[in-house]
C-alpha positions in Angstrom: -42.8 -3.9 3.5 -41.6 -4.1 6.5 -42.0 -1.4 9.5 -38.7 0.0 11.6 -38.3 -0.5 15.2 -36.7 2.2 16.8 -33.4 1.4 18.5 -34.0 1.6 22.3 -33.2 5.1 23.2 -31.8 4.8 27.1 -30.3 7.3 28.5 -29.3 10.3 26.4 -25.9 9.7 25.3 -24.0 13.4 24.8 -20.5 12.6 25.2 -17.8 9.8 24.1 -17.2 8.9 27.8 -21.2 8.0 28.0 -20.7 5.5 24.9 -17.6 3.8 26.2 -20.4 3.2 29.3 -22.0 1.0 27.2 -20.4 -2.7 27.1 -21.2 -3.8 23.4 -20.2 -0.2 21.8 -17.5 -0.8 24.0 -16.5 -4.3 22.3 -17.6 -2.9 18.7 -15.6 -0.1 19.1 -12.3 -1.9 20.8 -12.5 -5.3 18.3 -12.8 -2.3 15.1 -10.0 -0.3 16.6 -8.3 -3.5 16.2 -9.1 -4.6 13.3 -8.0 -1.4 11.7 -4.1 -1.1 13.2 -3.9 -5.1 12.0 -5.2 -4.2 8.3 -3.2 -1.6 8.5 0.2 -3.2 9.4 -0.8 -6.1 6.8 -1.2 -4.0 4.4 2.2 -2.2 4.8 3.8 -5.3 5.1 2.8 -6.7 1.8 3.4 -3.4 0.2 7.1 -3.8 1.1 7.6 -7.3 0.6 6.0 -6.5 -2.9 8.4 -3.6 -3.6 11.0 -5.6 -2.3 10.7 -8.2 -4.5 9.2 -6.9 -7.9 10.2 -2.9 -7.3 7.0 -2.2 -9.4 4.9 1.1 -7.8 1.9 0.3 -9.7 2.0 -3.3 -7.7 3.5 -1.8 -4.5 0.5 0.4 -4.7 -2.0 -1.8 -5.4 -1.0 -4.3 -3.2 -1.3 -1.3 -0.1 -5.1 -0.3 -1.5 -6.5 -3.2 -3.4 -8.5 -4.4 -1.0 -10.1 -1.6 -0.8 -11.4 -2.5 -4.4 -12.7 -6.3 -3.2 -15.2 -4.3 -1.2 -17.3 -3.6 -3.6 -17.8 -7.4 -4.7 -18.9 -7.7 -1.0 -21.4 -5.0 -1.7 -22.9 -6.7 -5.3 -22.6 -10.7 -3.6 -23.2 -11.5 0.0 -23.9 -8.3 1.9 -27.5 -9.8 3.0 -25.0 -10.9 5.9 -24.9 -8.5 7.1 -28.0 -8.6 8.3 -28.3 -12.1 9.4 -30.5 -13.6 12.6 -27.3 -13.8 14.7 -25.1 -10.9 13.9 -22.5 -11.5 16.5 -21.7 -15.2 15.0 -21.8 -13.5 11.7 -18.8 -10.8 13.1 -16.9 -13.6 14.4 -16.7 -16.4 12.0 -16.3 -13.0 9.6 -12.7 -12.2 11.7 -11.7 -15.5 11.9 -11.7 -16.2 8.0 -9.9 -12.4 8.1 -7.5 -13.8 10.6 -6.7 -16.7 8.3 -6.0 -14.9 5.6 -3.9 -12.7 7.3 -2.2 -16.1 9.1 -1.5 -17.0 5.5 0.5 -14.2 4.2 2.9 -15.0 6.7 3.7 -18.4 5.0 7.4 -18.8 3.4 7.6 -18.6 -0.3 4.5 -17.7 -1.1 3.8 -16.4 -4.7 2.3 -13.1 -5.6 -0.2 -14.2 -7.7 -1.4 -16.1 -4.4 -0.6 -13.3 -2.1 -2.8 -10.6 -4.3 -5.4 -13.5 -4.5 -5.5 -13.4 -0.4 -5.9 -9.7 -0.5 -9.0 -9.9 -2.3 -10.3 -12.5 -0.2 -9.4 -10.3 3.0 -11.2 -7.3 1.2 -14.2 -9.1 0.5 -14.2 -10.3 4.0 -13.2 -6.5 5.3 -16.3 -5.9 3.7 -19.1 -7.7 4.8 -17.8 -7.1 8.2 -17.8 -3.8 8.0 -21.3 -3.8 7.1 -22.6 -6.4 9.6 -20.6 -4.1 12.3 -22.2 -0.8 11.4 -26.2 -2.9 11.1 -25.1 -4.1 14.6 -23.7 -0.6 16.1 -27.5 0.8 14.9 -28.9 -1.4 17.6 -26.1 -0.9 20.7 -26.8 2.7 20.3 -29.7 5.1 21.0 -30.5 6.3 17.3 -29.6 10.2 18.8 -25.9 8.7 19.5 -25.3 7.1 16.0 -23.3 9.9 14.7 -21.5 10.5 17.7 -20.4 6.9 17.7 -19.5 7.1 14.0 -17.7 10.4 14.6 -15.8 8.1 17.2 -15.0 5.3 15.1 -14.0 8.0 12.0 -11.6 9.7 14.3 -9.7 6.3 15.3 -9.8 4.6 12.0 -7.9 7.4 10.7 -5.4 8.0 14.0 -4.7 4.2 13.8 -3.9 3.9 10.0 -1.8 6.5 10.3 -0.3 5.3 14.1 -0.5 1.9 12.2 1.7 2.8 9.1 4.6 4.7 11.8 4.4 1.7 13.5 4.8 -0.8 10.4 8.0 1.8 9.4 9.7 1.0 12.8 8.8 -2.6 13.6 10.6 -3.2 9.6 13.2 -2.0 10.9 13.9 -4.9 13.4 11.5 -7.4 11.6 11.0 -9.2 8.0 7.4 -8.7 6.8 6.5 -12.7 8.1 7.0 -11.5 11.5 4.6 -8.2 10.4 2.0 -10.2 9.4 2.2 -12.4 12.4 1.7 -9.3 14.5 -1.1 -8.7 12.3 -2.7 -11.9 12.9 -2.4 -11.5 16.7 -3.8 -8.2 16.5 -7.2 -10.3 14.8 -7.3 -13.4 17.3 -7.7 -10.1 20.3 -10.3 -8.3 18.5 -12.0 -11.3 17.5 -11.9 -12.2 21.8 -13.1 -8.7 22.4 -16.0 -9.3 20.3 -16.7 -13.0 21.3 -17.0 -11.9 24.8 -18.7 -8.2 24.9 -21.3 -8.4 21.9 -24.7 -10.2 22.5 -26.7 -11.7 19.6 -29.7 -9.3 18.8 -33.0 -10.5 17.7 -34.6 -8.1 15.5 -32.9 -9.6 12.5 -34.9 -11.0 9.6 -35.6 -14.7 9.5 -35.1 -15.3 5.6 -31.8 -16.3 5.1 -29.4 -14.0 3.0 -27.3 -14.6 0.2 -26.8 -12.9 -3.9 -30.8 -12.8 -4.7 -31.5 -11.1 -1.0 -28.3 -9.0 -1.7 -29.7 -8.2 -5.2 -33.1 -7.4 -4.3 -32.2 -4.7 -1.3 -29.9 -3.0 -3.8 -32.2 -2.6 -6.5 -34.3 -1.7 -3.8 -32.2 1.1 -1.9 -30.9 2.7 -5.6 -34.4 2.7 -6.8 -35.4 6.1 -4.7 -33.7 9.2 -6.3 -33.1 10.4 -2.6 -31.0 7.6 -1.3 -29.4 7.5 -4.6 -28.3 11.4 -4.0 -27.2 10.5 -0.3 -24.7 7.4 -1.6 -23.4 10.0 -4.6 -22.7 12.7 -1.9 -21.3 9.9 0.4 -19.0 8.5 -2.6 -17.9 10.6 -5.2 -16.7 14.0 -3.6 -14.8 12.0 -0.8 -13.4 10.1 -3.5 -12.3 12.5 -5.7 -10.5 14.5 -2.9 -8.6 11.3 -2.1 -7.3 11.5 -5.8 -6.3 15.3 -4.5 -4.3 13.8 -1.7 -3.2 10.9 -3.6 -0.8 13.8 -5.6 0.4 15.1 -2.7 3.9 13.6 -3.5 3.7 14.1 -7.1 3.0 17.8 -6.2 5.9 18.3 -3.7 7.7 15.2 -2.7 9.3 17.6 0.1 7.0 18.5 1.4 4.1 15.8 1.1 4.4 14.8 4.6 3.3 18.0 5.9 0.6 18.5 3.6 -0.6 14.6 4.6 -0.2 15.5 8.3 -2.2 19.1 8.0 -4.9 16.7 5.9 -4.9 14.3 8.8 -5.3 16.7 11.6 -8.2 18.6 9.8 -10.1 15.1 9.7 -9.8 14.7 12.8 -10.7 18.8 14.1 -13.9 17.8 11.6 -15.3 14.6 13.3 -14.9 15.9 16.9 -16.4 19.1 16.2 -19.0 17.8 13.8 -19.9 14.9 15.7 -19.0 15.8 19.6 -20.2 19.5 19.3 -23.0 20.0 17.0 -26.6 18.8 17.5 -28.3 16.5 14.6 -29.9 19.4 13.6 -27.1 21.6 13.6 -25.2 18.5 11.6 -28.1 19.0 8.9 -28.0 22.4 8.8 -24.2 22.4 7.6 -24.1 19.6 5.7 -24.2 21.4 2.6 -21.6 23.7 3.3 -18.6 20.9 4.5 -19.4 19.2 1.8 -18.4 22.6 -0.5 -15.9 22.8 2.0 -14.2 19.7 1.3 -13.5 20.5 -2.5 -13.2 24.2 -2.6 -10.2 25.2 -1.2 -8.1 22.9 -3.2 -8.8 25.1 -6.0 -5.8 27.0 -4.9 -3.6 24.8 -6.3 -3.9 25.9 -9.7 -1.9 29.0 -8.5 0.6 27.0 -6.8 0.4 28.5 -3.1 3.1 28.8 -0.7 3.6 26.0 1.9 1.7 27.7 4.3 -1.2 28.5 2.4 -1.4 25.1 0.9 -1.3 23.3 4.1 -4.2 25.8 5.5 -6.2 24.6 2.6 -5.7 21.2 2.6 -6.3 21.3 6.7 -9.7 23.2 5.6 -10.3 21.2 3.1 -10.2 18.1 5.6 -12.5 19.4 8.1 -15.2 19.0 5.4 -14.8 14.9 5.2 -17.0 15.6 8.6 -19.8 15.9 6.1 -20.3 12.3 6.4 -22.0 12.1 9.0 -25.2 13.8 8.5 -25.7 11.9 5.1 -25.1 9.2 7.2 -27.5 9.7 9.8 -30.1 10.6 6.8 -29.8 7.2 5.1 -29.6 5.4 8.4 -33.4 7.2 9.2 -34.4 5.8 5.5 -33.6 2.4 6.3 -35.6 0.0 8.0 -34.2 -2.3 10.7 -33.8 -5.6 8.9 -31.7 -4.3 6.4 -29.4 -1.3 7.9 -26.1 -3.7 7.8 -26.5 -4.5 4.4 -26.9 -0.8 3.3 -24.5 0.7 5.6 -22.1 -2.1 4.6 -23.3 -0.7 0.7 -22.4 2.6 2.0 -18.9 2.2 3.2 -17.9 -0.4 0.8 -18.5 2.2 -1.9 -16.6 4.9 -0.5 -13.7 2.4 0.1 -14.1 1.9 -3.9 -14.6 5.4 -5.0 -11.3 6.5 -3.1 -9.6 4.0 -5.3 -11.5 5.1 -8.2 -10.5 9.3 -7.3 -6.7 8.0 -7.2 -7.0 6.3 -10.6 -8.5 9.4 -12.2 -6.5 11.9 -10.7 -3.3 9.6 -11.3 -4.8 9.3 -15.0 -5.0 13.1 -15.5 -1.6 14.0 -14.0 -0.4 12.4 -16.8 -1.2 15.4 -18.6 -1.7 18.3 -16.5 0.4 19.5 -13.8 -0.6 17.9 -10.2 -2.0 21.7 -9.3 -3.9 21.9 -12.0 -5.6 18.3 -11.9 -6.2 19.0 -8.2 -8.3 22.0 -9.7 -10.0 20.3 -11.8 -10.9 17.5 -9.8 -11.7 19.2 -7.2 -14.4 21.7 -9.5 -15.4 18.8 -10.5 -16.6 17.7 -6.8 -18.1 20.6 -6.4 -20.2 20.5 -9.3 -21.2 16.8 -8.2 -21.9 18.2 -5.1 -24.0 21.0 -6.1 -26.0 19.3 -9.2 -27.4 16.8 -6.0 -28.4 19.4 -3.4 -32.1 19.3 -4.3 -32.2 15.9 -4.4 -30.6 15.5 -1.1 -33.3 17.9 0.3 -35.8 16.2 -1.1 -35.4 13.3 0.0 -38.2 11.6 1.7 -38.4 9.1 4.5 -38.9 5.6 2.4 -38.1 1.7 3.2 -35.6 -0.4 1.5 -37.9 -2.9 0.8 -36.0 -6.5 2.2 -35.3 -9.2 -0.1 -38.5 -10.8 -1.1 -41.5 -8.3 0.9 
């Protein structure tokens, strides 16, 4: 079994200016900035060819979010990757398979059936580099930084989707969705140069080499102890059934969804820089519980149908509690030994990715028979019951090893 190293601590890091000091965070952080506006801009693009040319919403909306569903094979295959001896070359031969599939979407005449096949490709991809990006943030940054750099990255991966889809709505205007995904694609060659030139190859990795029986054998590993297995639940499910609540925001009031969407947004985003900028890992701890109660709770309103006001308020509140991340976070980066944090952190966001999709589908499913307010309700009781029922397992939860493929 094998023992962590602690990440080198340096100089204590307090701010977002002292992070942006540091060259590889830096890289990480511009190449993922990156990366996110040219997903984002792919994914819009397909979404309106798609609607364009088949008018279906189910397959307009799948082809916007079903990546988000290849993720998880990333997570059950190859996430061992992740945590390969060179994690740099793994990051870049990871974006430029990305940037071909993107490249390829922007070929002429190409059928759907090979267009939704790319998507899952560039999902599965998505994937595993996510997770070998968050193993190789763990060692850029002192340990005591982690959630501040997290907060960081949370805070821009939700500004640029949302910069990314205003931006995708204008350049559609003047462009054909080719010409999108070209944008796309050159949006990937720069991150993949950020990266090429800023990130240094780290050491510390293990030498076995990974693939599906290493993958395997670290996932039996990390759901095997009943407190990581409450830290991924808390991590998954309520985020993902509040996405459902959002994902009726149109349904509910297609006048005003927008503001309801933007008042969501801009809660996130209060949430992460107080959360992460202001509050020390002990504080973060401390209210964990309570933003995670936070994020369901005041969407029980809905079953009363508030005013506009009041419903925006909520869902603003409501938003702020998505900051409860990053404590769990920090609590199942501390259980993980070195060799294996990409693979589990790549776990860990590939199944939050999933479980939003999952929340939509159920929420979608039940607003087939109740009234949006009311499955908002009941969803969101739900989340607080999930949320609640795994408190004392959270609290328990001791500091054990992912054991790595064959220890």
């Amino acid at each position: 079994m094998p023992t962590p190293t602690p990440p080198p601590m340096g100089p204590a890091t307090t701010s977002y200016r002292d992070l942006l000091r540091n060259r590889e965070f830096t890289g990480l952080y511009a190449s993922f900035t990156l990366t996110v506006a040219a997903s984002t801009l792919s994914g819009f693009a397909l979404g309106t060819l798609v609607n364009d040319q088949t008018h279906s919403p189910f397959l307009t909306a799948v082809s916007m979010y079903g990546a988000a569903f290849a993720a998880v094979l990333g997570a059950l295959t190859l996430m061992s990757v992740a945590d390969g001896r060179r994690p740099r070359r793994i990051i870049v031969v990871l974006q430029c398979l990305s940037l071909a599939g993107v490249a390829a979407q922007a070929v002429p005449g190409l059928p759907l059936g090979a267009r939704f096949g790319l998507l899952l490709l560039l999902g599965f991809f998505q994937s595993l580099g996510t997770g070998a990006r968050m193993g190789l943030l763990a060692e850029v940054v002192p340990l005591t930084a982690y959630a501040l750099a997290r907060s960081l990255m949370n805070i821009t991966s939700g500004g640029m989707s949302i910069l990314g889809y205003a931006i995708g709505a204008v350049l559609l205007r003047h462009l054909t969705p080719r010409d999108v995904f070209l944008v796309s694609a050159l949006l990937t060659v720069v991150g993949l140069a950020v990266v090429a030139a800023t990130v240094r190859e780290h050491s510390i990795r293990p030498t076995r080499r990974p693939g599906l029986r290493r993958t395997w054998t670290t996932n039996v590993a990390l759901f095997s102890h009943s407190g990581q297995r409450a830290l991924l639940l808390n991590l998954w499910v309520p985020n993902g059934l509040i996405v459902g609540c959002e994902a009726l925001f149109i349904s509910y009031s297609p006048q005003h969804a927008g503001t309801l969407l933007a008042a969501g947004s801009a809660g996130m985003l209060l949430g992460d820089l107080t959360v992460g900028r202001l509050l020390t890992g002990a504080q973060r701890r401390r209210w964990a519980f309570a933003l995670r109660l936070l994020l369901a709770a005041p969407y029980l309103l809905f079953a009363i149908h508030p005013p506009l006001l009041l419903a925006a308020a909520a869902v603003f509140a409501a938003s702020a509690g998505f900051a409860a991340t990053l404590p769990l976070q920090e609590q199942l980066l501390e259980l993980t030994p070195d060799p294996v944090r990409g693979q589990v952190q790549g776990v860990e966001s590939a199944g939050r990715m999933t479980w939003q999709g999952i929340g939509a589908a159920i929420a979608g499913g039940l607003a087939q028979h109740l009234t949006p307010g009311a499955t908002m309700t009941v969803v969101a009781a739900v989340s607080v019951a999930v949320t609640a029922a795994s408190r004392p397992y959270v609290v328990r939860a001791r500091v054990v090893q992912v054991k790595e493929a064959g220890a």
